[in-house]
FIVOGU-281020 format. One record per residue (C-alpha): residue number from 1; residue in three letters; x, y, z. Coordinates in nm, 4 decimals. Layout:
N
+-----+-----+----------+----------+----------+
:   i :  aa :     east :    north :       up :
+-----+-----+----------+----------+----------+
: NUM : ala :        X :        Y :        Z :
...
+-----+-----+----------+----------+----------+
//
This chain:
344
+-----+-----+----------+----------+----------+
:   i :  aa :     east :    north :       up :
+-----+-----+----------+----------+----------+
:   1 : unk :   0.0000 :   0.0000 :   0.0000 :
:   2 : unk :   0.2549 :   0.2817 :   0.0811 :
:   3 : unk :   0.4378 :   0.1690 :  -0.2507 :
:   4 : unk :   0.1411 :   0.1958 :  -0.4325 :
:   5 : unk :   0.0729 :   0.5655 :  -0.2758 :
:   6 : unk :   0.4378 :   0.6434 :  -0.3686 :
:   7 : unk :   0.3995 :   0.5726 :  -0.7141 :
:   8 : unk :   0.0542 :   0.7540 :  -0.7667 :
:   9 : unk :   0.1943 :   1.0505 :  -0.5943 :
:  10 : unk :   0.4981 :   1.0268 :  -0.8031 :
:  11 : unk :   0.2713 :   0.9736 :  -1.1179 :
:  12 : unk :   0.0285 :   1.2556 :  -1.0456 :
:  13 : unk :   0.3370 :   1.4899 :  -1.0212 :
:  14 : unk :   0.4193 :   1.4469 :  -1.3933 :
:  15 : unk :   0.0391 :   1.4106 :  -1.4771 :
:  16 : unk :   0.0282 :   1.7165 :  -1.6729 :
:  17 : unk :   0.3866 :   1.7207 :  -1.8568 :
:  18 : unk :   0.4811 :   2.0194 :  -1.6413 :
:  19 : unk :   0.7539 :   1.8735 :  -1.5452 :
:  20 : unk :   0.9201 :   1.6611 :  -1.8601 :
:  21 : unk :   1.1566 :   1.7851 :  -2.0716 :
:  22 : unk :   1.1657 :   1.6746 :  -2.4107 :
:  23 : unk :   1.5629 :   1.6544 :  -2.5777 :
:  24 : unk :   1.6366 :   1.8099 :  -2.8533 :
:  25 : unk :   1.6564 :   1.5112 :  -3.1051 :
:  26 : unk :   1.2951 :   1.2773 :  -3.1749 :
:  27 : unk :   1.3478 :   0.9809 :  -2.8736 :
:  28 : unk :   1.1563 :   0.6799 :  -2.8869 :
:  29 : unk :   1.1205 :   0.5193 :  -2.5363 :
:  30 : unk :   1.1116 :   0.1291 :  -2.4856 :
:  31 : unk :   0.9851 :   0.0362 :  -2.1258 :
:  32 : unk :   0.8220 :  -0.1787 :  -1.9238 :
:  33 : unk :   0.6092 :  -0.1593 :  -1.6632 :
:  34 : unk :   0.7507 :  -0.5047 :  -1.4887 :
:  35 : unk :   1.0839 :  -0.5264 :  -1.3124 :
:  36 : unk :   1.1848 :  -0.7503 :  -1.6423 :
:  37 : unk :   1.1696 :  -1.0254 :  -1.8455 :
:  38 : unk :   0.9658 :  -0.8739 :  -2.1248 :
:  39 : unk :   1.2442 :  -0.8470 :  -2.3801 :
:  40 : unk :   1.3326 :  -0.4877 :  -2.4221 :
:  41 : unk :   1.6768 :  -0.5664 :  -2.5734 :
:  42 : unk :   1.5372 :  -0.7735 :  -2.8410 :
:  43 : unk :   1.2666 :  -0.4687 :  -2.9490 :
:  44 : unk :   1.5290 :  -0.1978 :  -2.8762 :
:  45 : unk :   1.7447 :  -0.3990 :  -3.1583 :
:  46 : unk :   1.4379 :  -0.4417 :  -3.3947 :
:  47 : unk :   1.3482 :  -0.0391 :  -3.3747 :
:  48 : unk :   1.7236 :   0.0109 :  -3.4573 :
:  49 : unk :   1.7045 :  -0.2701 :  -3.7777 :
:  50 : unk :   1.4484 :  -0.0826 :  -3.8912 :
:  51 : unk :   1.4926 :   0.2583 :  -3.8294 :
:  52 : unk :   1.8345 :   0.2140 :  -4.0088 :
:  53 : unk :   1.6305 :   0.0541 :  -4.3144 :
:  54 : unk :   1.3725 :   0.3265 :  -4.3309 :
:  55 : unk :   1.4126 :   0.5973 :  -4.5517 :
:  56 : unk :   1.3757 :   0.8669 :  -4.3625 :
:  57 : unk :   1.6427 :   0.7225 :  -4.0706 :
:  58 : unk :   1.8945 :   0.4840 :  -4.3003 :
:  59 : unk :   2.1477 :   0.7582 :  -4.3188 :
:  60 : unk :   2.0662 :   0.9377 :  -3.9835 :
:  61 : unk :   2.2936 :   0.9262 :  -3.6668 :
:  62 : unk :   2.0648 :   0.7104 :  -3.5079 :
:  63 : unk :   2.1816 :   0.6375 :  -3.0604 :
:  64 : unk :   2.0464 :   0.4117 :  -2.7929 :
:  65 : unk :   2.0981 :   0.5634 :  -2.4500 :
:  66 : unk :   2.0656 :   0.2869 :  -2.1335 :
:  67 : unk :   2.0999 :   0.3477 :  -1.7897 :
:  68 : unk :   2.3408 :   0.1049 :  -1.7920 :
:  69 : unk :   2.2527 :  -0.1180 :  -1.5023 :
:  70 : unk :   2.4826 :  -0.2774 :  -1.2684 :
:  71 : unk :   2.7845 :  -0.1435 :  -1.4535 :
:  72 : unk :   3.1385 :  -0.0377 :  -1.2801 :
:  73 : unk :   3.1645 :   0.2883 :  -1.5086 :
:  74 : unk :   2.9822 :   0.6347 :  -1.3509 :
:  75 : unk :   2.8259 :   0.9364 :  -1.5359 :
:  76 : unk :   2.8356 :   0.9451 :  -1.8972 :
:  77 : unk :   2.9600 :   0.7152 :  -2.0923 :
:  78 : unk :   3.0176 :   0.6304 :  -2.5045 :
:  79 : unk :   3.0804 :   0.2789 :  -2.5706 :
:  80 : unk :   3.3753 :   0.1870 :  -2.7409 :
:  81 : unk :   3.3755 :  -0.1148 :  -2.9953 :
:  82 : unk :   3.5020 :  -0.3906 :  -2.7454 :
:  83 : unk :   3.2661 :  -0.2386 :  -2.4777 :
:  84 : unk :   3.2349 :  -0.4845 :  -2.1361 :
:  85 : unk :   2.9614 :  -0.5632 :  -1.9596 :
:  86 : unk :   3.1292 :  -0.5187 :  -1.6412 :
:  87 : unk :   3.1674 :  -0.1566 :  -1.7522 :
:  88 : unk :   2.8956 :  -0.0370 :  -1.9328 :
:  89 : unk :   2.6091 :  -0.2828 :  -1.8737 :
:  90 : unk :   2.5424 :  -0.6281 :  -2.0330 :
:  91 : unk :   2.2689 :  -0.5052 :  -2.2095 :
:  92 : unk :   2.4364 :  -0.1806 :  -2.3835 :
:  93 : unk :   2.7620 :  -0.4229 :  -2.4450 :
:  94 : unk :   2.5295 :  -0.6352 :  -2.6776 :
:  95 : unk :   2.3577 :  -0.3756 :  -2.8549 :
:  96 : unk :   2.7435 :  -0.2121 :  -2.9481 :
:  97 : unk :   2.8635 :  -0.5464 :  -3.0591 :
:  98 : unk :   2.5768 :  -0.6310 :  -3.2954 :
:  99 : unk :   2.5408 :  -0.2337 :  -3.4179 :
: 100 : unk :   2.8785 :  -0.0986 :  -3.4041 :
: 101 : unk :   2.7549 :   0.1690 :  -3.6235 :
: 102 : unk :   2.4920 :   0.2670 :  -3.3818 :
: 103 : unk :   2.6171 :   0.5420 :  -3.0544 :
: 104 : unk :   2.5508 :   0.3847 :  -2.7892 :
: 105 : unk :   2.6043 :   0.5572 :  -2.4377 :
: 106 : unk :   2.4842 :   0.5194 :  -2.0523 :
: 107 : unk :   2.4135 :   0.7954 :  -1.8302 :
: 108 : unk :   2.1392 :   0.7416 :  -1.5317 :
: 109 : unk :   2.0677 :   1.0857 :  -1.5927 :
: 110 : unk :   1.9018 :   1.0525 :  -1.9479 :
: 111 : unk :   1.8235 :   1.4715 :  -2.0018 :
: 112 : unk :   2.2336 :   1.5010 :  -1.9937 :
: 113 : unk :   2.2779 :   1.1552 :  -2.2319 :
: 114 : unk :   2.0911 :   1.2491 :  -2.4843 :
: 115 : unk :   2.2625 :   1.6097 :  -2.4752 :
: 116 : unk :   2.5640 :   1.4463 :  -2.4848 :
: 117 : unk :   2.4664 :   1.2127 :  -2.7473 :
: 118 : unk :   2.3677 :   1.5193 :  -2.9819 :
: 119 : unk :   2.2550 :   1.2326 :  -3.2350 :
: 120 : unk :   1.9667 :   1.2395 :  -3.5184 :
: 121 : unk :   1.7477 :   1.0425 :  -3.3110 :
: 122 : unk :   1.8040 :   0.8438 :  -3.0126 :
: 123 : unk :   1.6227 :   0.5037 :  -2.8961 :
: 124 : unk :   1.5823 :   0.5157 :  -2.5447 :
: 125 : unk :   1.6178 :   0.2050 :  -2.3236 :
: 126 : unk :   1.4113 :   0.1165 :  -2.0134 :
: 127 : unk :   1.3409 :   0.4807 :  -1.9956 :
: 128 : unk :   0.9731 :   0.5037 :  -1.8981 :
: 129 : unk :   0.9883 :   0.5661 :  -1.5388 :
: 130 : unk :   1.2423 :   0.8301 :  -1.6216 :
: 131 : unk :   0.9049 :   1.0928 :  -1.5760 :
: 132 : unk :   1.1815 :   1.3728 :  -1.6580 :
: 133 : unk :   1.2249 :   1.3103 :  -2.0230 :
: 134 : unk :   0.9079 :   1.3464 :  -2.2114 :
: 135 : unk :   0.9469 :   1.1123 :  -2.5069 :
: 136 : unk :   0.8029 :   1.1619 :  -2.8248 :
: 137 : unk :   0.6918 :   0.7829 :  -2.8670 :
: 138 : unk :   0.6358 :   0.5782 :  -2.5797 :
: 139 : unk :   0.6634 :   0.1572 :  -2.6302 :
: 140 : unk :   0.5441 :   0.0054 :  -2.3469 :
: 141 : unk :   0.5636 :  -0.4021 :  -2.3365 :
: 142 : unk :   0.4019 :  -0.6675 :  -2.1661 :
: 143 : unk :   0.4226 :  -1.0114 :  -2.1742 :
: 144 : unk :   0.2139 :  -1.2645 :  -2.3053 :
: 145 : unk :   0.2731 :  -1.5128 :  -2.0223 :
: 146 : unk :   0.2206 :  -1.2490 :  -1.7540 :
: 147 : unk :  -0.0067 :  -0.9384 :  -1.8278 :
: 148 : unk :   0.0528 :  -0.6715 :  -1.6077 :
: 149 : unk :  -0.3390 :  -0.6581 :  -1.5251 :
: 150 : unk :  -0.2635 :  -0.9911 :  -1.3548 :
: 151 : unk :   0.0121 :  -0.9112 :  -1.1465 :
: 152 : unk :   0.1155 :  -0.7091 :  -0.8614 :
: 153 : unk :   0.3387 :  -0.4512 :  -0.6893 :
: 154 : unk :   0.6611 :  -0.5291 :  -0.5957 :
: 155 : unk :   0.7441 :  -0.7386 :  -0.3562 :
: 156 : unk :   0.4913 :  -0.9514 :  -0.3974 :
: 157 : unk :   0.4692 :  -0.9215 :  -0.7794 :
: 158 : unk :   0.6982 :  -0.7968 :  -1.0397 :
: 159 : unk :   0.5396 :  -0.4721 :  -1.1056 :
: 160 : unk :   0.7470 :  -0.1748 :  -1.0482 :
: 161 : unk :   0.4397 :   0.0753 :  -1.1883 :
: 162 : unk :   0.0904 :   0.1187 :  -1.1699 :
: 163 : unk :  -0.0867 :  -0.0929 :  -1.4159 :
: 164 : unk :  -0.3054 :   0.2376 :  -1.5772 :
: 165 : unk :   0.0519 :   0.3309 :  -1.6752 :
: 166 : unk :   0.0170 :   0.1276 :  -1.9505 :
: 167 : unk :  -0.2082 :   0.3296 :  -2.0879 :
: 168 : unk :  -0.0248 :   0.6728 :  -2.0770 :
: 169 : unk :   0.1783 :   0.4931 :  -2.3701 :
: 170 : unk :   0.1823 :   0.5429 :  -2.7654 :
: 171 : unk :   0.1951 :   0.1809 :  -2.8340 :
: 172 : unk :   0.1253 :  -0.1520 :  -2.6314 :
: 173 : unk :   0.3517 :  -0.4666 :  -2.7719 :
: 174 : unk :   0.2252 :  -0.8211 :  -2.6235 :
: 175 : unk :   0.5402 :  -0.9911 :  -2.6417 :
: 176 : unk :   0.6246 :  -1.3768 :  -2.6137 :
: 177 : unk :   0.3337 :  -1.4618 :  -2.8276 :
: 178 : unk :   0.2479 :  -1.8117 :  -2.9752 :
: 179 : unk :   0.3352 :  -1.7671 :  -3.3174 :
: 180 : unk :  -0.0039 :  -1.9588 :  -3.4334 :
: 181 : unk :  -0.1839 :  -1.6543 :  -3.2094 :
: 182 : unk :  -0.5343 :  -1.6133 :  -3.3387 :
: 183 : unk :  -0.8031 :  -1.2816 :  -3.3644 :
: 184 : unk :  -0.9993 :  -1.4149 :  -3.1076 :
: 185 : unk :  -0.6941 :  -1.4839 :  -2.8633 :
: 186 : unk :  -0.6011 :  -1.1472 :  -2.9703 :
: 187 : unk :  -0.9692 :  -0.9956 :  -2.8577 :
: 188 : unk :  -0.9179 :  -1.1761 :  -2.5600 :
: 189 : unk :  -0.5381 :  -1.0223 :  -2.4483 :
: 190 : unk :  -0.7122 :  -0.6716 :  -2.5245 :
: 191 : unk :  -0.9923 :  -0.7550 :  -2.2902 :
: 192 : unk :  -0.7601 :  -0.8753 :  -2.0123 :
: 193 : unk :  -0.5325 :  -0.5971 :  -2.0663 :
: 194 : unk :  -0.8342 :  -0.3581 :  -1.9618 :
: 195 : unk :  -0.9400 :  -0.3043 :  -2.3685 :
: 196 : unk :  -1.2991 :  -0.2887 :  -2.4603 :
: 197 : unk :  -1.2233 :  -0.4041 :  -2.8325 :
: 198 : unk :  -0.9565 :  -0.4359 :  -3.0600 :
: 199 : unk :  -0.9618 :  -0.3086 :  -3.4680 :
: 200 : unk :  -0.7363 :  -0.5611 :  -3.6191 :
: 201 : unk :  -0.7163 :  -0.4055 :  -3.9142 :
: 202 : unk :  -0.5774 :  -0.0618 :  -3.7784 :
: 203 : unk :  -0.3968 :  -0.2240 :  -3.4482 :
: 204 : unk :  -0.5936 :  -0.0193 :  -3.2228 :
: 205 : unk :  -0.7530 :  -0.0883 :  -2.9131 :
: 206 : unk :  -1.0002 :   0.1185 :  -2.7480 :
: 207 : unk :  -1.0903 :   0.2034 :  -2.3558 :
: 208 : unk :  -1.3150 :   0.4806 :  -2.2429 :
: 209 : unk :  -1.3116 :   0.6487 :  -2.5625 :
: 210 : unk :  -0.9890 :   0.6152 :  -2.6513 :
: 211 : unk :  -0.8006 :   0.4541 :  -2.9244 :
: 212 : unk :  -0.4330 :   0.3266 :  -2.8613 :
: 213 : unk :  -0.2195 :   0.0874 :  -3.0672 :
: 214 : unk :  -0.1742 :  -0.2519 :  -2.9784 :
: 215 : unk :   0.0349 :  -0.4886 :  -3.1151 :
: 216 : unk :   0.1769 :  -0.8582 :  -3.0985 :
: 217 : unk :   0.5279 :  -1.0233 :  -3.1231 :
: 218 : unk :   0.7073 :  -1.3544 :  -3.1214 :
: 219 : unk :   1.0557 :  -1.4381 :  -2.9731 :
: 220 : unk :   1.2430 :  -1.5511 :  -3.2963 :
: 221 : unk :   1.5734 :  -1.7632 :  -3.1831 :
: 222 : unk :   1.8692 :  -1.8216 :  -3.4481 :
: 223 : unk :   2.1229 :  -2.0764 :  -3.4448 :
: 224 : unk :   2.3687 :  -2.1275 :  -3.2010 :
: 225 : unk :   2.6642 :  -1.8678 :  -3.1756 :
: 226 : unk :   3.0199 :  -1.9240 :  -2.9234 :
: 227 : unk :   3.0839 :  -1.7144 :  -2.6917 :
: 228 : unk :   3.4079 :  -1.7376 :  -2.7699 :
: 229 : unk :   3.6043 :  -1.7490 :  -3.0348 :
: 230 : unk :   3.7687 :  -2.1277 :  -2.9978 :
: 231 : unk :   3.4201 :  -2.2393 :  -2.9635 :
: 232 : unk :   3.3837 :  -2.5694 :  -3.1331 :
: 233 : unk :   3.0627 :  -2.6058 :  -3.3406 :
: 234 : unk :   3.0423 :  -2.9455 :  -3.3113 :
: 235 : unk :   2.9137 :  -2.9352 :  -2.9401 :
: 236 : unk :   2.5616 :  -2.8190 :  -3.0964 :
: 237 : unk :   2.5147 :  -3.1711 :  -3.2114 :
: 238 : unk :   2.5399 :  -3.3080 :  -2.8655 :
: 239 : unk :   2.2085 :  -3.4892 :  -2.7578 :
: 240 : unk :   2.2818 :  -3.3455 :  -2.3958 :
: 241 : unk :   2.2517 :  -2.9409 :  -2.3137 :
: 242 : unk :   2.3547 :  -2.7823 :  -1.9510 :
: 243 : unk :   2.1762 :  -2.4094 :  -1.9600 :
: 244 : unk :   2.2968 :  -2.1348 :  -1.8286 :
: 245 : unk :   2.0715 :  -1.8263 :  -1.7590 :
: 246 : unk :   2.0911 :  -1.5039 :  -1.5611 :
: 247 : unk :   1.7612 :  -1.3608 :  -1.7243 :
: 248 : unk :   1.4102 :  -1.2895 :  -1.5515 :
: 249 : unk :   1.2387 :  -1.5138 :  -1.7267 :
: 250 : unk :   1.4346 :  -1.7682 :  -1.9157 :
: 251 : unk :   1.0924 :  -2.0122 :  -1.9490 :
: 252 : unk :   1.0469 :  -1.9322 :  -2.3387 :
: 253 : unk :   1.4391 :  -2.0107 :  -2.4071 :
: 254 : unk :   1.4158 :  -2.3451 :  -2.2100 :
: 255 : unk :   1.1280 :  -2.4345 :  -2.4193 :
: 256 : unk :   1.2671 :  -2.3931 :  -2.7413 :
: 257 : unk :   1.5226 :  -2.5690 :  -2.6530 :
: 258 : unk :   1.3675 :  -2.8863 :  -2.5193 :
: 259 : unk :   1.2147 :  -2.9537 :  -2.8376 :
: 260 : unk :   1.6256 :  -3.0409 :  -2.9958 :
: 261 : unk :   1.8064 :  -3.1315 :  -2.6145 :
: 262 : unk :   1.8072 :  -3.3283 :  -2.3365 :
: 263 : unk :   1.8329 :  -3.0669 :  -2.0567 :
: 264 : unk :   2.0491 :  -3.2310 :  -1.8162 :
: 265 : unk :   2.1548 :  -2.9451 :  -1.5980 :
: 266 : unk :   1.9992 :  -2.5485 :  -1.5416 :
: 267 : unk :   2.2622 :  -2.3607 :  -1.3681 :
: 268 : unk :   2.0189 :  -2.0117 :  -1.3229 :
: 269 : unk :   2.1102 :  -1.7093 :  -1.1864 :
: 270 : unk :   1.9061 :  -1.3467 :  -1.0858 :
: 271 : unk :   1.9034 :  -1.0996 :  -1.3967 :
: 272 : unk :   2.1837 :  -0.9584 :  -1.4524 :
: 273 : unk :   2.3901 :  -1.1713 :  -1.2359 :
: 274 : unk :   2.7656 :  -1.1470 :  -1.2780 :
: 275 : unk :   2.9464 :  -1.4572 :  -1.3022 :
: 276 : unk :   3.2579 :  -1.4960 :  -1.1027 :
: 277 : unk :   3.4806 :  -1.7786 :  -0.9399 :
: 278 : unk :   3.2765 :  -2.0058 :  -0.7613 :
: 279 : unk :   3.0776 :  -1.9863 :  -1.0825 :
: 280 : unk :   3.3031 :  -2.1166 :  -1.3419 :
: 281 : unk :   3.3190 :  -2.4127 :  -0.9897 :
: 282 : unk :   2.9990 :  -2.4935 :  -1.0644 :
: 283 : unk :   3.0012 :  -2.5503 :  -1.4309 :
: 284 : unk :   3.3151 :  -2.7391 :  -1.4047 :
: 285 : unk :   3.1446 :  -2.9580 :  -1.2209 :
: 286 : unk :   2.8529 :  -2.9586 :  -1.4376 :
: 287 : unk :   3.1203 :  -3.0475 :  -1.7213 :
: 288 : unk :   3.2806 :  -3.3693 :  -1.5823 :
: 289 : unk :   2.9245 :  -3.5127 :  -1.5067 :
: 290 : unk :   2.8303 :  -3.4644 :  -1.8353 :
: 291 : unk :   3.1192 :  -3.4908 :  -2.0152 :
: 292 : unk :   2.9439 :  -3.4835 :  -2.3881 :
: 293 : unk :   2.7393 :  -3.2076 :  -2.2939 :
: 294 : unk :   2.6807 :  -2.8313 :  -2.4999 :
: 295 : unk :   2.6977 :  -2.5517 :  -2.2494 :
: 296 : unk :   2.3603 :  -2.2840 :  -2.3623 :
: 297 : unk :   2.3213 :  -1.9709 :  -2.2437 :
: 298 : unk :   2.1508 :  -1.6068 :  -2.3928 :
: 299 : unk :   2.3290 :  -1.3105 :  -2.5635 :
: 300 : unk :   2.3152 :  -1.0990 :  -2.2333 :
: 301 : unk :   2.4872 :  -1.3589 :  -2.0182 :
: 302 : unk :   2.7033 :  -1.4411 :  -2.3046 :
: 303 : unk :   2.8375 :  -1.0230 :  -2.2741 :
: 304 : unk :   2.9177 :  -1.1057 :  -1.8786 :
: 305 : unk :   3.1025 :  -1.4347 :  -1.9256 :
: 306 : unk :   3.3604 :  -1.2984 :  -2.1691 :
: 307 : unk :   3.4460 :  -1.0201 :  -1.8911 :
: 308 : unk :   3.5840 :  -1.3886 :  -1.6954 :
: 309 : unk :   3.9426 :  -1.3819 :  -1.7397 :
: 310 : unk :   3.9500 :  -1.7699 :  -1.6099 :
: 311 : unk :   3.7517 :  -2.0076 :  -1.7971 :
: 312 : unk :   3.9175 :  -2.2933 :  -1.8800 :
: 313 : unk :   3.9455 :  -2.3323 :  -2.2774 :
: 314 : unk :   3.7641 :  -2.6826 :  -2.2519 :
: 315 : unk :   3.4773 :  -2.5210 :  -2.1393 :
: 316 : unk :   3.4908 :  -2.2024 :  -2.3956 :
: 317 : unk :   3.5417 :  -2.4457 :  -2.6462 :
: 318 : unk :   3.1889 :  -2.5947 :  -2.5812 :
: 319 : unk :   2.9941 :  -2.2297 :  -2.4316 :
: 320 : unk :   2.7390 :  -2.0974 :  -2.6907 :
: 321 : unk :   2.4489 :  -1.8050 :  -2.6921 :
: 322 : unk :   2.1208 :  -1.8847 :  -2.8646 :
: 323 : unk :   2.1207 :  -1.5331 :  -3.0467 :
: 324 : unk :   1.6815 :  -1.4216 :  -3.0255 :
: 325 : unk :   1.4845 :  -1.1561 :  -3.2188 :
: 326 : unk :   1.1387 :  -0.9789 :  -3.1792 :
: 327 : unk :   0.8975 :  -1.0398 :  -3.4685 :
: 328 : unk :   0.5377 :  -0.9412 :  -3.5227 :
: 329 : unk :   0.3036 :  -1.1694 :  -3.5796 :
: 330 : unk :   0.1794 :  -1.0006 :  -3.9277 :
: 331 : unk :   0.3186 :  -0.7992 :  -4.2000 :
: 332 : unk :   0.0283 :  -0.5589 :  -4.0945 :
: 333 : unk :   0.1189 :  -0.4395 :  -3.7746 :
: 334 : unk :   0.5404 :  -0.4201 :  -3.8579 :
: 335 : unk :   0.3574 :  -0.1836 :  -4.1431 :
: 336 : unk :   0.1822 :   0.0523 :  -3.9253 :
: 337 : unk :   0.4727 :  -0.0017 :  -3.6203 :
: 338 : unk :   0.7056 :   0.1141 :  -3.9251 :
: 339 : unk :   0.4698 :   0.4406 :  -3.9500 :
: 340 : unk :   0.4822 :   0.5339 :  -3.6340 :
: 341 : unk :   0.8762 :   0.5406 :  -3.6013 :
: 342 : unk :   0.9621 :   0.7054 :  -3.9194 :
: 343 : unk :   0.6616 :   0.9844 :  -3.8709 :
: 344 : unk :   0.7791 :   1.0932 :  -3.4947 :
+-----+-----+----------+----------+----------+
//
C-alpha cells in the first residue's frame, strides 16, 4: 500500500507534462512496466534494424541511450567497440557489438545523455519511469505469459508501476506470443489488458473512448553462436545441453530448446547476475558429469562471461548463446509499427 501511494503521488506529479523535458533530437522510449523479463533488448534492436532501413532514418545518426545497469563505469559514458559488460552494462555491451555503427552511451541521468549524445534520433532504453524526459513515442511491453493486469506490486509481484501506466503509452507490444496466435486470442489479451475491443485491421484498441495501438510479437531464436572465439561447433550436435541463464524469465528459451536437447543441468542465476569464481566451480562440475554435454546460455549472459578472465578453454570451447529476435506476428502491424517510427 505505501508503494502503491508512492507511485501515484509520483505519477500525479508528472500528470500534466509540467515537469518533462523533451531533448532536442525525436526519442523513442522502450519500457516496461515489470521489473523484467519482457524483452526490451530484443525490441530496442528491432526499432534500430528498422529505423536504419527506413528511408527517412537509413542515413541518420541514429543512438540508444541505457541506464546502464549494474555497470562499474559512472556518469556518462560512449561505448567503445570492445565495450564490457562489467563496464557499461550487459545489455548496452550487446547492442554495441551487434550495431557498431549505432552510438551507444549510458548515463542514469538521461536529459544530460541524450545532450551528450547530440545524435539524429536516439532510442531510449528502459526509460519510462524516467518521468523527466518526455518522449516523443512511448513503447510500453508486456508479456504474453504475464499481463501486467494480472500481477502485482513489488514485492509480492513484479510490477514496479501502476498498471493504468500502460495506458499513458503510444503503443502496447504483447510480447512472447504463440506464433499460431489467433483474432480471437487477440480480442481476448485486449480484454484482459483492460481493452474494450480491438480493430485488427488498424492495431488499435479502445478504452473509455480512446483509441491506442496494440500490437503482438514472437521471440524468434537463431542458431547457435560461441561465446568465444575457440568455440567448437560441433558441441551443438550433442544430444545433452547444460543451460545457463541469468535472465528474468528464461521459461520461453528453455522451451525452445527442449524440443532439440536433453536438458540435463539449469545452472540459473538473478538478472543480470555477474558470473565470477565459484561460478566457473559450478560448471566445471557440471562439465565432468556430463562430459558430452553443450553448455547454452543467452546473448546478455554471453556479454558477462567474456568479462571472466579464467575459464578454462575446454569449457569455452563448448559455451554458446542462442542469439533471439522480436517479430510481429503479421506484416500488418510491422507496417503501421514502421509508421509510427519514421513519422515521430
Amino acid at each position: 500500500m505505501i508503494y502503491r501511494l508512492i507511485l501515484t503521488l509520483r505519477n500525479a506529479r508528472y500528470s500534466n507534462g509540467a515537469r518533462s523535458t523533451k531533448a532536442a533530437m525525436p526519442t523513442i522510449c522502450v519500457g516496461n512496466i515489470t521489473a523484467g523479463g519482457t524483452g526490451k533488448t530484443p525490441h530496442t534492436e528491432m526499432i534500430l534494424r528498422e529505423l536504419a532501413g527506413s528511408e527517412r532514418w537509413g542515413k541518420a545518426d541514429i543512438a540508444v541511450l541505457s541506464r546502464g545497469y549494474k555497470r562499474r563505469s559512472k556518469g556518462y559514458q560512449l561505448l567503445p567497440a570492445d565495450a564490457t559488460a562489467q563496464l557499461y552494462g550487459d545489455e548496452p555491451a550487446q547492442i554495441k557489438h551487434k550495431f557498431p555503427a549505432v552510438q551507444v552511451a549510458v548515463d542514469k541521468d538521461r536529459l544530460e545523455g541524450c545532450r551528450q549524445l547530440g545524435s539524429d534520433i536516439t532510442v531510449l532504453d528502459d526509460a519510462y519511469q524516467y518521468r523527466k524526459l518526455k518522449a516523443d513515442l512511448n513503447i510500453v511491453l508486456s508479456d504474453w505469459n504475464r499481463p501486467v493486469t494480472k500481477d502485482s506490486l513489488l514485492p509480492f509481484g513484479r510490477l514496479r508501476d501502476l498498471p493504468k501506466r500502460l495506458y499513458d503509452s503510444d503503443i502496447v507490444i504483447v510480447t512472447k506470443c504463440p506464433a499460431d496466435l489467433t483474432d480471437a486470442e487477440k480480442q481476448d489479451a485486449a480484454r484482459t489488458l483492460g481493452y474494450e475491443s480491438l480493430n485488427h485491421e488498424t492495431c488499435t484498441a479502445a478504452r473509455k473512448g480512446k483509441e491506442q495501438f496494440l500490437l503482438f510479437t514472437r521471440l524468434d531464436y537463431g542458431k547457435p553462436e560461441p561465446v568465444f572465439a575457440n568455440g567448437d561447433i560441433r558441441y551443438t550436435y550433442a544430444h545433452n545441453l547444460i543451460l545457463i541463464s541469468g535472465i528474468a524469465e528464461p521459461g520461453p528459451m528453455l522451451g525452445y530448446l527442449s524440443d532439440s536437447y536433453s536438458i540435463v543441468e539449469h545452472l540459473k542465476y538473478p538478472d543480470h547476475h555477474r558470473f565470477g569464481a565459484a561460478d566457473i566451480r559450478k560448471m566445471k562440475v557440471a562439465m565432468k558429469r556430463n562430459p558430452t554435454a553443450v553448455f547454452m546460455t543467452t546473448e546478455k549472459d554471453a556479454q558477462r562471461l567474456r568479462d571472466l578472465k579464467k575459464i578454462p578453454a575446454e569449457l569455452q570451447e563448448r559455451l554458446f548463446f542462442l542469439p533471439v529476435s522480436a517479430k510481429f506476428l503479421s506484416t500488418n502491424e510491422r507496417n503501421i509499427f514502421i509508421d509510427k517510427l519514421t513519422t515521430i
